[in-house]
C-alpha angles and dihedrals in degrees: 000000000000095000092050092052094054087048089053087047091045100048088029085070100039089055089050092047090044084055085082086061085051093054095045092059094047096048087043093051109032089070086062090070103032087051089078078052112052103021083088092035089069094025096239100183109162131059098246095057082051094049099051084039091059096034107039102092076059089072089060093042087071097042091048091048091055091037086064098036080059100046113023094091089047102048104016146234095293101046097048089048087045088052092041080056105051083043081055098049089037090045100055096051088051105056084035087065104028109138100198145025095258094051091045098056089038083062095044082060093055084053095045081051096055090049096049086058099040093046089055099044112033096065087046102052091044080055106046084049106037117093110245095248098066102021099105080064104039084039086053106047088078083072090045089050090049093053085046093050089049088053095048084046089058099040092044084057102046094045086046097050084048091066093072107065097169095071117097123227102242098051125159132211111278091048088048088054102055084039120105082242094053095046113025108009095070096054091052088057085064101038096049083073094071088079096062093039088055091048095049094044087050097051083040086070098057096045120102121244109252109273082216085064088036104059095033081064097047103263100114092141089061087039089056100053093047088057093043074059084059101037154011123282103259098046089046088065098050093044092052085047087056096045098053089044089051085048099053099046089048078054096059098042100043090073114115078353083133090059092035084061090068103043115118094264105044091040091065083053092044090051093052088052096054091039093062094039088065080042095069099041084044107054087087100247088116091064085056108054084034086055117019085124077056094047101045094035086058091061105043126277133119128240108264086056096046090055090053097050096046093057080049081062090049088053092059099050089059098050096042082049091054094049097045084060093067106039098035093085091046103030098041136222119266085050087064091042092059097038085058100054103045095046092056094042087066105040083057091049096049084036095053080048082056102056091036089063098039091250104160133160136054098359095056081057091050095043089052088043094049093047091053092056093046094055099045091055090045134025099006093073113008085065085066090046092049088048098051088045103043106064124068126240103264094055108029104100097062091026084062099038087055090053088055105050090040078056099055092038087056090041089062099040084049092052095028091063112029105088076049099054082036095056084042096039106030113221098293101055089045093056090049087046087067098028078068100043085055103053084047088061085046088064104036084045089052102043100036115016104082116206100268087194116120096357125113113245089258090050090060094039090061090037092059083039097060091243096113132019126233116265 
């Protein structure tokens, strides 16, 4: 009974910190479906105002990732995800009741704040909580809870846009515009997010800080009853033994470990890093979940239809996810890598034949479809297993931190642009633009990324070095 109770704590904590990842897929996604919406409220006519509405929660995506790369080993893993969560909550209001263009996207960078922090510290404090022999799971459900909160954000917008039925289904603009759903619905969509942020800032409260931060400050006592909360006692001593002797020797080798990052060596496997992170917000799969409406609109569907199929997308997220738990670790990962990015090469490249030849209906919808399954069994999450696998201990902690931040630099130029190079390109010549970017990643992934299944993180460094082939 014991035992059991200590499971059901253990897991109990890990759920309430992976809500961070939930509400970052439903912030990054619910955006996607409003965007139909208030797009005519505020009368956003050129690419460029699309583009900035869509993108700018991505600025504070950067400056809450460094915000948290600065202040997480000062204050901690729960103060900075209680404070994600009250940006969240803040965050949502405010968009819901933003009366103009310039306030709206002022609140979608508070949110882009609070997931640049989530993002960083839930997966860390699962881990740094989490025993080693279910960590890959517990560490994994944070992925899980990001497709689920993409899910909830589709299903919130299509239930939403439902609610006015006086609205036709090929509406323009200007009717659009005077409609519930043009001028309140949208807002709802946003504001729908406060529920979740307050329960995640109320069940925050009751989590425990991480004993890894704990011990590393000088509270072991404290870090020592949490544990004896985990484990048994035994185990709980070992465990806090480990932790200090882990501690120590990340203590020794951190030193010039900043300098050390940009050092001939460590910088090739830094730049490989980096280079998969904007792989993975340039294979095109954020246009999709950014503008689906666009896409299916494009080939000709209504609204109502379009909001349907999009929470299908986010279905299937949740299901390729799912499976990738439980193959990552048997099937490796740059198997998975390259089967990403040539699957999805050639989908954009059937789907830009599509749109050239006027082709619209139901296989645009299973092309998009198809690509969406492809990438959440692939890239989505296996890029988060090779980063935290790539780069060695004494610099994996701002390697990491500058992965992140190129992420979510590439993640704005991708969304800021887009209706841009759309309005330039037309639909065809976008898709083959990523067709093309894709097969570019096929061939960096094949010739430098080594398989990091199975091999120790020394094993991978001298691999990336040259020192070692890949066996």
């Amino acid at each position: 009974m014991k035992d059991a109770k200590k499971s059901l704590f253990m897991w109990g904590i890990c759920l309430v910190a992976a809500m961070g990842g939930f509400l970052f897929g439903y912030d990054w996604v619910v955006v996607g479906g409003a965007k139909a919406f208030y797009e005519p409220y505020f009368g956003l006519d050129t690419p460029g105002l699309k583009g900035w509405g869509t993108s700018s929660a991505l600025v504070g995506c950067v400056f809450g990732a460094l915000f948290c790369f600065a202040l997480t080993d000062k204050y901690g893993r729960k103060r900075l995800l209680l404070l994600s969560a009250l940006l969240f909550g803040v965050s949502a209001l405010g968009t819901a009741l933003s009366p103009n263009f310039a306030l709206y996207n002022a609140f979608r960078i508070v949110g882009g704040f609070a997931i640049g922090i989530a993002l960083n510290l839930a997966p860390m404090y699962i881990a740094e909580m989490a025993p080693a022999n279910i960590r890959g799971k517990l560490v994994s459900l944070n992925q899980l809870l990001v497709m689920f909160g993409i899910l909830a954000a589709q299903i919130t917008n299509w239930q939403i846009s439902l609610i006015d039925t006086s609205l036709p289904p090929d509406a323009g603009a200007d009717i659009i515009r005077e409609s519930w759903n043009g001028q309140y619905g949208w807002r709802y969509m946003f504001g729908a997010q406060i529920v979740p942020s307050a329960i995640f800032f109320i069940l925050m409260l009751a989590v425990p800080e991480s004993v890894r931060w704990l011990v590393k400050n000088g509270q072991k006592e404290r870090a020592g009853k949490i544990l004896a909360r985990l484990a048994d006692p035994a185990s709980a001593n070992r465990e806090l033994a480990e932790i200090e002797r882990s501690l120590n020797e990340e203590a020794a080798l951190s030193k010039n470990s900043f300098r050390e990052l940009f050092s001939k060596g460590m910088a090739k496997i830094l730049a490989l890093g980096m280079f998969i992170a904007v792989l993975q917000q340039w294979c095109g799969m954020n246009v999709v979940f950014y503008y689906a409406a666009d896409i299916f609109q494009a080939a000709g569907y209504d609204l109502k239809a379009m909001m349907l199929q999009i929470v299908v997308i986010g279905s299937i997220m949740v299901v390729s996810t799912a499976l990738t738990i439980a193959i990552v670790d048997k099937i490796g990962r740059k198997f998975l890598m390259l089967l990403g990015t040539s699957g999805l090469a050639l989908i954009y490249l059937i789907e830009g034949l599509m749109f050239m030849w006027n082709v619209s209906g139901i296989s645009i919808v299973i092309l998009t479809l198809a690509s969406v399954a492809i990438y959440s069994l692939t890239l989505a999450p296996v890029t988060w297993v090779i980063l935290s696998e790539i780069f060695p201990n004494r610099v994996r902690g701002s390697a990491m931190s500058l992965a992140v931040v190129t992420l979510w630099i590439a993640n704005f130029l991708l969304t800021f642009t887009f209706p841009i190079i759309k309005e330039s390109l037309g639909w065809t010549l976008n898709f083959w633009l990523y067709a093309l970017i894709c097969l570019c990643g096929f061939c960096i992934v094949a010739f430098k990324l080594p398989e990091t299944r199975g091999k120790s993180l020394e094993e991978i460094e001298n691999i990336i070095l040259g020192n070692k082939h890949d066996g």
